[in-house]
N, C-alpha and C positions, 0 to 999 in steps of 0.2 A: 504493500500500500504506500508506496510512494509517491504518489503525486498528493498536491494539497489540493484540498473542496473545496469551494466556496457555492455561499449563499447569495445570490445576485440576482439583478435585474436584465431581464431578458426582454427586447423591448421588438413592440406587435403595433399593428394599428396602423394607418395610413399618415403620410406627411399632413404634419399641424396636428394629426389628433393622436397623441401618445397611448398605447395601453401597452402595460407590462405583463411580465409573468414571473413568478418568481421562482426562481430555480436553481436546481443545486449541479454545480458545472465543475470539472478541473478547472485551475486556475490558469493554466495554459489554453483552453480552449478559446476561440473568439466570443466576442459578446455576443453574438447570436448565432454562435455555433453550437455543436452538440452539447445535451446536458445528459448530466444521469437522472434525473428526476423532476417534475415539475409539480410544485407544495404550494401552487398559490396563485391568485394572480393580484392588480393590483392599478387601478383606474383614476386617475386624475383629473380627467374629464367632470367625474360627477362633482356633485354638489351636497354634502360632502364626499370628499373621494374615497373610494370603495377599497376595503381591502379586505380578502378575503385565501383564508392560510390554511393550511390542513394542517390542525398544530401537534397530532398525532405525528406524522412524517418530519415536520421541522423539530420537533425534538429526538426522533431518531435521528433524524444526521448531525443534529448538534451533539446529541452523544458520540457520534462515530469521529466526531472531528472537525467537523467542517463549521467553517469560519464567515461567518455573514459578511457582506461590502458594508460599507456605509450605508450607503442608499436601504440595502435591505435591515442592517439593523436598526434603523430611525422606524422603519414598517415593523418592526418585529416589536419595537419598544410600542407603537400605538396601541398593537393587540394585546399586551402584555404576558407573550409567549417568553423573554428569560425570565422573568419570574416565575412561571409555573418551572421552567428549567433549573431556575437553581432552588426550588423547593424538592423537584424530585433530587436534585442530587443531594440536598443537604439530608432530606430520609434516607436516601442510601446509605449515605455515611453514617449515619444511628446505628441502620439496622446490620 
């Protein structure tokens, strides 16, 4: 397992009208090149702007390693996905 994850923005939708996906990529890959997974997607457009995570999936890969951008962690903080993340880890470490 030697490449690094990341959690990023994969970017859909025609010129002027943004919509993302949020997705879990090698860090080598292009921005909207191949991913390993896709846990989300994530709309600007609306009013407020939609976002929408599979937070099952983003905290398995957050377990496994992988390392959100920027962009996706500011999204990850709206939904308050590390929170539930370092709540399970702080029970792991209890039990």
């Amino acid at each position: 397992m030697g490449m690094a994850v990341r959690i990023r923005l994969k970017r859909m939708g025609a010129k002027k009208r943004p919509f993302f996906r949020v997705v879990v990529a090698n860090s080598t890959a292009p921005r909207d090149g191949r991913v390993l997974d896709e846990i989300g997607y994530y709309n600007p457009l609306t009013d407020p702007a939609t976002i929408s995570l599979n937070e099952e999936k983003v905290i398995m890969w957050l377990n496994r390693g992988a390392q959100p951008s920027e962009a996706a962690l500011s999204l990850l903080r709206k939904t308050g996905v590390p929170e539930k993340f370092e709540q399970l880890k702080k029970s792991k470490a209890q039990s």
